[in-house]
N, CA, C and O atoms as CSV, one atom per row, in Angstrom:
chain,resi,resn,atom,element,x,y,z
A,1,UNK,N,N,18.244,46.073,-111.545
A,1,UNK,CA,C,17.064,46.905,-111.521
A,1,UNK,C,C,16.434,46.869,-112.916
A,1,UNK,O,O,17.091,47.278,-113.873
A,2,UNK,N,N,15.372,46.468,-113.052
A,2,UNK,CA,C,14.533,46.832,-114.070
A,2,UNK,C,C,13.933,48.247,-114.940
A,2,UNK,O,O,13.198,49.091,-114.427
A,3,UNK,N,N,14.259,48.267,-115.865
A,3,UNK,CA,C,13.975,49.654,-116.651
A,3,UNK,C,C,12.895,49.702,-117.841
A,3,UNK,O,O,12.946,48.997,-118.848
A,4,UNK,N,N,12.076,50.496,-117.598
A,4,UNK,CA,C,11.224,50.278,-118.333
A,4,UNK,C,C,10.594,52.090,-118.961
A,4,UNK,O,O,10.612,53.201,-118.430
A,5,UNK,N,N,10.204,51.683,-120.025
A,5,UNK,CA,C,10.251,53.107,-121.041
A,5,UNK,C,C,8.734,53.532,-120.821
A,5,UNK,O,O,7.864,52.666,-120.920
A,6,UNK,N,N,8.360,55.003,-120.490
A,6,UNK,CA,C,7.436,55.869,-119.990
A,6,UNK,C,C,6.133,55.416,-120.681
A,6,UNK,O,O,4.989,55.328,-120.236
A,7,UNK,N,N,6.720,55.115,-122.086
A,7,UNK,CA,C,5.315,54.705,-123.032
A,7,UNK,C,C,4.890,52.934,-122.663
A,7,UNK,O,O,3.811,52.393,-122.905
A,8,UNK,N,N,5.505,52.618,-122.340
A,8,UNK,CA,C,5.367,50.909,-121.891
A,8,UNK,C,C,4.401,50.818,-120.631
A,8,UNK,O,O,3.347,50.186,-120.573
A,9,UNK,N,N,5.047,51.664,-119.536
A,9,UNK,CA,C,3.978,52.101,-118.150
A,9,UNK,C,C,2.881,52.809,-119.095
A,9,UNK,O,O,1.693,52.493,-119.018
A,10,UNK,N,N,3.161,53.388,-119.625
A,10,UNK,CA,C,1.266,53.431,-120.120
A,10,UNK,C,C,0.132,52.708,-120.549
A,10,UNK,O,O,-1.062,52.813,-120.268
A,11,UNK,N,N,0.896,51.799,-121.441
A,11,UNK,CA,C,0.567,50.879,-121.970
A,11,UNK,C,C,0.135,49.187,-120.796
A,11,UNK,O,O,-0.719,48.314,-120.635
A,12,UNK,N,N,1.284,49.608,-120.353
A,12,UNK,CA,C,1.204,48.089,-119.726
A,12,UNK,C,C,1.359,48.169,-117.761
A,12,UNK,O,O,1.687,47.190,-117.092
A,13,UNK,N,N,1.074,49.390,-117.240
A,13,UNK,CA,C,0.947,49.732,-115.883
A,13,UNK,C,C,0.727,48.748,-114.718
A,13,UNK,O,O,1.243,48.645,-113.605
A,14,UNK,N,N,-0.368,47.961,-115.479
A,14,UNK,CA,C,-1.448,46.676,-114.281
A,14,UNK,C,C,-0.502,45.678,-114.802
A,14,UNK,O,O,-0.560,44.829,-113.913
A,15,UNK,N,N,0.290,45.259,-115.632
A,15,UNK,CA,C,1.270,44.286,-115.527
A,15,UNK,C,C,2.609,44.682,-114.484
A,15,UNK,O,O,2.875,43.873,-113.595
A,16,UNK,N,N,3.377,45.848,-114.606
A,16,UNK,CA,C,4.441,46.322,-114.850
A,16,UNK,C,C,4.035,46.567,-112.999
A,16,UNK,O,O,4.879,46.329,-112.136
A,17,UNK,N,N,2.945,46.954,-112.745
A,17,UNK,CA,C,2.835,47.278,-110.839
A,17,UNK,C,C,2.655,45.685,-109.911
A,17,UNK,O,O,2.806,45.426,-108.717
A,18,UNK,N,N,2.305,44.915,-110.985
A,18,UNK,CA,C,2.266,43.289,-110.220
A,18,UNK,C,C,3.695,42.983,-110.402
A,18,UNK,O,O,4.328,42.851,-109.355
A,19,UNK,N,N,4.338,42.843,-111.511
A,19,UNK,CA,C,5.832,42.935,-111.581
A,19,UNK,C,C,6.512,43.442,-110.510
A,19,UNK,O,O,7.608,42.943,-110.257
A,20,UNK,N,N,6.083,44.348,-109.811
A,20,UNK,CA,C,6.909,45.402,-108.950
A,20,UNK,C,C,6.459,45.084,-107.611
A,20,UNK,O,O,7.142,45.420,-106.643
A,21,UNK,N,N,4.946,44.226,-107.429
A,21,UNK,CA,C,4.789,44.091,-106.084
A,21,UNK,C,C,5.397,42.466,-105.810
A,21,UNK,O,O,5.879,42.128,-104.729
A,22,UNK,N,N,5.314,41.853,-106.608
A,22,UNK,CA,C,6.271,40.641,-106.803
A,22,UNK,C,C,7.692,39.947,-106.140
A,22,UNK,O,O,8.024,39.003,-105.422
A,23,UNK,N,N,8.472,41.438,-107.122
A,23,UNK,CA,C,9.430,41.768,-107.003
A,23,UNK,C,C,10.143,42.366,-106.038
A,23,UNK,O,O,11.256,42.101,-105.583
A,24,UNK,N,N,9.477,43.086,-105.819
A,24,UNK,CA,C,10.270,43.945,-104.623
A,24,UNK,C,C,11.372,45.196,-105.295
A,24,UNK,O,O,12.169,45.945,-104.731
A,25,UNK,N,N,11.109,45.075,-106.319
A,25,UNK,CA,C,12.963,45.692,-107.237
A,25,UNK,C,C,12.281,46.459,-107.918
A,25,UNK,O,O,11.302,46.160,-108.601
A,26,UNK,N,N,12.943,47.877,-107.715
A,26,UNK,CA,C,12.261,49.255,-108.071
A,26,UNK,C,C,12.669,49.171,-109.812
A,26,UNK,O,O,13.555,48.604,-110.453
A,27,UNK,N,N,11.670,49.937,-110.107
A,27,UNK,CA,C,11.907,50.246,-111.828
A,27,UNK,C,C,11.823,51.664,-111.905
A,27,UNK,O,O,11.014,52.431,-111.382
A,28,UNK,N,N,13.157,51.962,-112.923
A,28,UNK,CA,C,13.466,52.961,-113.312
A,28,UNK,C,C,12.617,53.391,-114.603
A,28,UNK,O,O,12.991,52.745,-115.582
A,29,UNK,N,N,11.857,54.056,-114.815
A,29,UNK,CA,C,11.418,54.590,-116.002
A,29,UNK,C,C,11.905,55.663,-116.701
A,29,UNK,O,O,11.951,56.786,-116.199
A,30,UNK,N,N,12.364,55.361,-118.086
A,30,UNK,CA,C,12.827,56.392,-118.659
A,30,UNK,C,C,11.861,57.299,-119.679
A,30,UNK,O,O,10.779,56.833,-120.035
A,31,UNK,N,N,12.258,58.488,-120.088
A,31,UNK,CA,C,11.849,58.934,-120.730
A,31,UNK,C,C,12.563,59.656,-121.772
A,31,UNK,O,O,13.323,60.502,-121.302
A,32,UNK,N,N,12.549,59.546,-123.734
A,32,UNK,CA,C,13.237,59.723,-124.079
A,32,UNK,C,C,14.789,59.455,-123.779
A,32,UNK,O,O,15.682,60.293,-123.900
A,33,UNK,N,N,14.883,58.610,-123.516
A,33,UNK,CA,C,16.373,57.571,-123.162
A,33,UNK,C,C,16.787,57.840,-121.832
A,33,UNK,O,O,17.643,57.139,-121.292
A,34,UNK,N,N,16.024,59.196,-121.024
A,34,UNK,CA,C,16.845,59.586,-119.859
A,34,UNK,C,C,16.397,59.038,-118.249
A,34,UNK,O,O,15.251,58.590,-118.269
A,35,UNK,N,N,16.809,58.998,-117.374
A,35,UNK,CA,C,15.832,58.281,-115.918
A,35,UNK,C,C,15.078,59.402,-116.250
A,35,UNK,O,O,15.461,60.352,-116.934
A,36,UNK,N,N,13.626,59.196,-115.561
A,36,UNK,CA,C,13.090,60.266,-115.338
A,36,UNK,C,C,12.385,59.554,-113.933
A,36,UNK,O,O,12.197,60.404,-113.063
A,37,UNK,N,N,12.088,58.581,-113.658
A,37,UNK,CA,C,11.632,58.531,-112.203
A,37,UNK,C,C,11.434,56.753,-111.696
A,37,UNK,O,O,10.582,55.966,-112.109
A,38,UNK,N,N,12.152,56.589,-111.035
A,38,UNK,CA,C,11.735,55.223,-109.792
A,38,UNK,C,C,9.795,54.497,-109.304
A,38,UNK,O,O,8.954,54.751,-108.441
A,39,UNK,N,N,9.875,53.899,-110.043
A,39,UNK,CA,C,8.500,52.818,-109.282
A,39,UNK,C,C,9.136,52.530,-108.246
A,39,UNK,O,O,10.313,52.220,-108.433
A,40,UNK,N,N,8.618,52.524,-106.808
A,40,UNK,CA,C,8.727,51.527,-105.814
A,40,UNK,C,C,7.913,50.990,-104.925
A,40,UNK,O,O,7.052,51.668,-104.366
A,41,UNK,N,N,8.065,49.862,-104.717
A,41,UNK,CA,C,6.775,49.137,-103.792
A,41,UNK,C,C,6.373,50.345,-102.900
A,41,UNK,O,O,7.202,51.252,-102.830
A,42,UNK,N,N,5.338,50.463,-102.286
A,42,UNK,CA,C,4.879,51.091,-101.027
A,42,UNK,C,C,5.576,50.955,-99.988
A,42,UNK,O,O,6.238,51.875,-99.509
A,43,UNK,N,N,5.483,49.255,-99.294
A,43,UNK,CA,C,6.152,49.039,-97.933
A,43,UNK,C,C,7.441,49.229,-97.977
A,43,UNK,O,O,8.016,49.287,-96.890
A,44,UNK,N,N,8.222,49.372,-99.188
A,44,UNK,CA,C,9.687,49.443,-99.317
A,44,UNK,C,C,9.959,51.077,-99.051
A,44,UNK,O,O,10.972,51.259,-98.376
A,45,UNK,N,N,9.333,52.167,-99.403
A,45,UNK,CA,C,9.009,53.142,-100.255
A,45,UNK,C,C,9.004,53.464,-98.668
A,45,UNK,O,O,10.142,53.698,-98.261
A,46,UNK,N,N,7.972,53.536,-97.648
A,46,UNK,CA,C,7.751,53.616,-96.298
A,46,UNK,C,C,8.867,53.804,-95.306
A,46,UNK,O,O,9.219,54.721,-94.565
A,47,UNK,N,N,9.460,52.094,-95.680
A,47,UNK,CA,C,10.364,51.826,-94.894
A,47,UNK,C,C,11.602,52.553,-95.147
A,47,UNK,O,O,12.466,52.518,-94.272
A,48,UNK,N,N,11.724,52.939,-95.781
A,48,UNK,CA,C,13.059,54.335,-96.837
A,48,UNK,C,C,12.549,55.308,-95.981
A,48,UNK,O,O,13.163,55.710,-94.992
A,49,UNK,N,N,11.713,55.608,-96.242
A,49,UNK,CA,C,10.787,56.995,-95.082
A,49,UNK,C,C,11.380,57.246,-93.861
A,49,UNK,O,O,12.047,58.180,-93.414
A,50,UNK,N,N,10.916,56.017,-93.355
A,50,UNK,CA,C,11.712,55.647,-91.843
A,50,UNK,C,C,12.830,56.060,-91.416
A,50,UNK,O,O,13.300,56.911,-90.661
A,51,UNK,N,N,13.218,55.011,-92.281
A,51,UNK,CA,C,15.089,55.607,-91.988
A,51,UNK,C,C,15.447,56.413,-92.222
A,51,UNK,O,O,16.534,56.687,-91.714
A,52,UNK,N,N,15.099,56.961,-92.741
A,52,UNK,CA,C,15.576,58.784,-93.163
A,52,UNK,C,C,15.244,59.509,-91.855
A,52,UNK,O,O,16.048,60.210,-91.239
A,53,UNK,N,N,13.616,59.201,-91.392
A,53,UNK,CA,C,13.477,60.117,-90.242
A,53,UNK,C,C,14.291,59.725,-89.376
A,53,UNK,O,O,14.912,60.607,-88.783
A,54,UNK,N,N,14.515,58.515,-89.074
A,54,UNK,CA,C,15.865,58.236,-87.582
A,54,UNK,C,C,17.119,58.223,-87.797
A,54,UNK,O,O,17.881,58.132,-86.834
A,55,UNK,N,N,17.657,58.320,-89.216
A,55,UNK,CA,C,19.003,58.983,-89.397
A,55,UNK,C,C,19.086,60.778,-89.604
A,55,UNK,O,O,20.130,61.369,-89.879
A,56,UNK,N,N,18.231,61.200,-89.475
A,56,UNK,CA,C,17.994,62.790,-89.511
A,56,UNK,C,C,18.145,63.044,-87.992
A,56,UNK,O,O,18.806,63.950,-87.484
A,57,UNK,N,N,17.411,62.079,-87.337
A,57,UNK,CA,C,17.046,62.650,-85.407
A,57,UNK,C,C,18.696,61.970,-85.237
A,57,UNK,O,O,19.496,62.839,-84.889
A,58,UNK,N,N,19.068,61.131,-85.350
A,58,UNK,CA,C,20.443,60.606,-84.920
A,58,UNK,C,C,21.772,61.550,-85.841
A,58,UNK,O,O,22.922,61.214,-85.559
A,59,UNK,N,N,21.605,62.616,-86.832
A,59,UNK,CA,C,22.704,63.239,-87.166
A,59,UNK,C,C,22.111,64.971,-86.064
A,59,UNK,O,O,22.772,65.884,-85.569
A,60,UNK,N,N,21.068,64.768,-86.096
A,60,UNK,CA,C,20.402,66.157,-85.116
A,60,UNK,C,C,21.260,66.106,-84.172
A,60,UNK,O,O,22.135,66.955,-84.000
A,61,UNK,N,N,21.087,65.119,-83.489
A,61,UNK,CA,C,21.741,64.481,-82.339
A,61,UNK,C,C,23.471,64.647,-82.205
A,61,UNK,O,O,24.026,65.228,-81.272
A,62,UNK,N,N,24.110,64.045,-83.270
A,62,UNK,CA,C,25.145,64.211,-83.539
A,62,UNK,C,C,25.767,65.453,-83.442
A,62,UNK,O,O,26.930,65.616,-83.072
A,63,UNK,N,N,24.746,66.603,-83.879
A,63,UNK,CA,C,25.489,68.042,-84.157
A,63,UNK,C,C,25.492,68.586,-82.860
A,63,UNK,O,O,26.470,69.186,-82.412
A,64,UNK,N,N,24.079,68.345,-82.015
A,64,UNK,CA,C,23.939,69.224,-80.678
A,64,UNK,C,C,25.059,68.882,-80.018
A,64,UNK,O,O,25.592,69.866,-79.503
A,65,UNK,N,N,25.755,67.625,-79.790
A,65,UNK,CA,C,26.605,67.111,-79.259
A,65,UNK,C,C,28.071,67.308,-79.293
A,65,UNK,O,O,28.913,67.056,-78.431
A,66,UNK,N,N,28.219,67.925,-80.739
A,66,UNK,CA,C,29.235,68.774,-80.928
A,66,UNK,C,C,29.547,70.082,-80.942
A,66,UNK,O,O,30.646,70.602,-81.137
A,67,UNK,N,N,28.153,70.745,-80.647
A,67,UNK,CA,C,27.788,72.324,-80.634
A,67,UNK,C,C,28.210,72.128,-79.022
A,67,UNK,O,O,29.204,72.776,-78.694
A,68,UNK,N,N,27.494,71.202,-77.825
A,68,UNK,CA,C,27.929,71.116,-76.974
A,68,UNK,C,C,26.233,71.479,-76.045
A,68,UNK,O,O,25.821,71.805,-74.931
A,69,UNK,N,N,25.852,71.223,-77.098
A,69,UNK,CA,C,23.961,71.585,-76.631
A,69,UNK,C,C,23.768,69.636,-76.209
A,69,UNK,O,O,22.834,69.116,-76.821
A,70,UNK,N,N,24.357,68.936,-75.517
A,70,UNK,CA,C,24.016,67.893,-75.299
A,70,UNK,C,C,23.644,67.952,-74.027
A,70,UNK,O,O,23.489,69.129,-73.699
A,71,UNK,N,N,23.343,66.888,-72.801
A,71,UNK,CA,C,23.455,66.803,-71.343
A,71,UNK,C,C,23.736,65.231,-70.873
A,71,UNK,O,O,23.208,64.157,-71.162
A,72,UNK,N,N,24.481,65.503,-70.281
A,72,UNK,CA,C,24.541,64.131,-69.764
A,72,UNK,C,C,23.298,63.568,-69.104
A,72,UNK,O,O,22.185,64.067,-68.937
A,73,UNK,N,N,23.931,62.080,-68.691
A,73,UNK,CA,C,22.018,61.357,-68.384
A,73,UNK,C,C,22.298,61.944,-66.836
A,73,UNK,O,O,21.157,62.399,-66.760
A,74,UNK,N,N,22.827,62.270,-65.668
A,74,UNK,CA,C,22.533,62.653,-64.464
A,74,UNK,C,C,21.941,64.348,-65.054
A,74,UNK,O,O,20.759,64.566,-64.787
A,75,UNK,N,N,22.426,65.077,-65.537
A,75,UNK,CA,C,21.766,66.216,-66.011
A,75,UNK,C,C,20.372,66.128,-67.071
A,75,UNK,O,O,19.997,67.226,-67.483
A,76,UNK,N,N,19.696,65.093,-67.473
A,76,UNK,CA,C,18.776,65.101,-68.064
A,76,UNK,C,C,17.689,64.260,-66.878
A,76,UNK,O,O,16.490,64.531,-66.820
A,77,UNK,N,N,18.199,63.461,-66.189
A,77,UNK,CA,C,17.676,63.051,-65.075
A,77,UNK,C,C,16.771,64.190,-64.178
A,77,UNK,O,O,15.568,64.444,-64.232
A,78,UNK,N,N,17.969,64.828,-63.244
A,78,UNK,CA,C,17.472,65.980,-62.635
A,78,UNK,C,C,16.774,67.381,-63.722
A,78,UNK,O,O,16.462,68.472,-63.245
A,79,UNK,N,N,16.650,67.054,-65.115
A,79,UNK,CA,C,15.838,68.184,-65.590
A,79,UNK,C,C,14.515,67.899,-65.633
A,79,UNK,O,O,13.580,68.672,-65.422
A,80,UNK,N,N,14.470,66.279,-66.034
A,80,UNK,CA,C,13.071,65.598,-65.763
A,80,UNK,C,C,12.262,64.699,-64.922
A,80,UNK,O,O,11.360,63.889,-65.134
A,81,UNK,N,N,13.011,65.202,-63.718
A,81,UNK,CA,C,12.939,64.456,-62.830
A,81,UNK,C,C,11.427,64.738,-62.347
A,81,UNK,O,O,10.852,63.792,-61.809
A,82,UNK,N,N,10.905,65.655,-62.457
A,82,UNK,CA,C,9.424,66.285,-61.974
A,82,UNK,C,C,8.094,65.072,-63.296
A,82,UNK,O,O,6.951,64.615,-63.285
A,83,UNK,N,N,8.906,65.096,-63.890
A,83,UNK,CA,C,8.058,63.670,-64.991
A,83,UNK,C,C,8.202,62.720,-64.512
A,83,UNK,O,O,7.176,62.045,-64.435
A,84,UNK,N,N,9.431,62.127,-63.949
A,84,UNK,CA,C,9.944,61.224,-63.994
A,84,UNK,C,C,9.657,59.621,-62.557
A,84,UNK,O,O,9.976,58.440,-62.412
A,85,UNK,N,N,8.867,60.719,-61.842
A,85,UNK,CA,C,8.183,59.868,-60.816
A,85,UNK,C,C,6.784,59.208,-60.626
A,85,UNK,O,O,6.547,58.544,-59.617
């Protein structure tokens, strides 16, 4: 991963964002020696998005199922069955 210092992105931004769309490989920017925050492409940035939302609905999922709030598919069948024709 590439690291690059807060005053450099100021300086040099329109290089340092072609670098990054290029690349694909997020840059860490520091500030005063410490991370202070991640560049990342957009479509990469998105696609992170994503998966978060369908590993959130698939651990949702996970819990109802152990709470016991699940239904089987003949019981979700006959609940939507009035849609379902």
């Amino acid at each position: 991963m590439k690291t690059e210092l807060v005053t450099n992105l100021k300086r040099q931004a329109t290089k340092i964002l072609a670098d990054l769309h290029a690349s694909k490989e997020p840059v860490l920017i520091t500030e005063h020696g410490k991370p202070s925050a991640y560049l990342v492409d957009v479509e990469d940035f998105e696609f992170t998005q994503r998966r978060l939302a369908i590993l959130e609905q698939i651990s949702r999922g996970e819990r109802a199922a152990l709470e016991g709030r699940a239904l089987t598919n003949e019981q979700a069948k006959a609940k939507l069955s009035k849609w379902l024709k």
